[in-house]
C-alpha positions in Angstrom: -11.3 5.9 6.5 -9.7 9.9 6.8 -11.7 12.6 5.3 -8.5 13.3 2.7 -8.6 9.6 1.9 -12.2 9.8 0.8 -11.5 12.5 -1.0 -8.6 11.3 -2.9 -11.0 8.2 -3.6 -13.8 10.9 -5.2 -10.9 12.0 -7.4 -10.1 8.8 -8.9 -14.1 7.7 -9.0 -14.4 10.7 -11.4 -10.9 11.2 -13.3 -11.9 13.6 -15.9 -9.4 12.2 -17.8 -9.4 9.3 -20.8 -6.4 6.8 -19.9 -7.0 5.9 -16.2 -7.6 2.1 -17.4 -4.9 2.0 -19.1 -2.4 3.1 -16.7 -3.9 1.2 -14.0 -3.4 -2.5 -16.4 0.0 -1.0 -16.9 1.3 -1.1 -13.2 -0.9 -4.0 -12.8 0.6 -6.2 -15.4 4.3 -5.3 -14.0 3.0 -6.5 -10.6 2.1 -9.8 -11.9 5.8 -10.1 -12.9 6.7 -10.2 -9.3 7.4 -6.3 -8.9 6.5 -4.2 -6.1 3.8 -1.5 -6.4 6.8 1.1 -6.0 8.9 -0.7 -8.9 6.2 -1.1 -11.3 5.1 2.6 -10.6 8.6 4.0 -11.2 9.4 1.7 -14.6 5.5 2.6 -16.2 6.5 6.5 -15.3 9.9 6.3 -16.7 8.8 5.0 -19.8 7.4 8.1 -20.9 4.1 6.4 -22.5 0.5 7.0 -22.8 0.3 5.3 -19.2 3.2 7.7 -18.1 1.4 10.5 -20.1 -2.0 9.8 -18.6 -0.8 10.1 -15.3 0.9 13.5 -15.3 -2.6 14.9 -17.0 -4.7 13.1 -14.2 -2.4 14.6 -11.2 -2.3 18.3 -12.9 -6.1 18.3 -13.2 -6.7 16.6 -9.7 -4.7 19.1 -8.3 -7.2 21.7 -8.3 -10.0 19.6 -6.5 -8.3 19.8 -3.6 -8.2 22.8 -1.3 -5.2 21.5 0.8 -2.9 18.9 -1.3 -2.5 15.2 -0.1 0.2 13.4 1.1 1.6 11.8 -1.8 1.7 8.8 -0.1 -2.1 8.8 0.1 -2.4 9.4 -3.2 -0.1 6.7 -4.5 -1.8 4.0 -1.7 -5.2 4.9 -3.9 -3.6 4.6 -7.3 -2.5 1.3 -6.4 -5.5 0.0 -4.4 -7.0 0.6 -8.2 -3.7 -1.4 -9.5 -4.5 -4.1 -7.8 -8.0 -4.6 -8.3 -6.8 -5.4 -12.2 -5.1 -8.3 -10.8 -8.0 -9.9 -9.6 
């Protein structure tokens, strides 16, 4: 596993932010309808909710643990690794 990778990972082990759960049974629920990780993502931010919500507070205060920003690629692959775990 990359360096940046773990420390995405450290990010979401310790959110400093209320709502992470929720936003994670969000996507996760839309991808047990049959949706793609990239679909469900899009239509949970879109609706503007306390998921949607929860996630623009999480990105602005994780964007100041890292001294060089990640891919957002990387960061979405982590985001639904947790997403998917609630599907278990």
């Amino acid at each position: 596993m990359s360096t940046e990778r773990q420390s995405i990972k450290a990010v979401y082990a310790d959110p400093q932010v209320d709502g992470m759960e929720d936003l994670y049974q969000a996507i996760a629920s839309k991808m047990s309808l049959q949706q793609n990780f990239e679909q469900a993502y899009a239509e949970v931010i879109a609706s503007g909710y306390k998921a949607a919500k929860t996630w623009i507070r999480f990105c602005v205060k994780s964007s100041s643990r890292f001294q060089t920003q990640p891919k957002k690629e990387d960061f979405l692959a982590v985001l639904e690794q947790h997403c998917r775990q609630r599907m278990e």
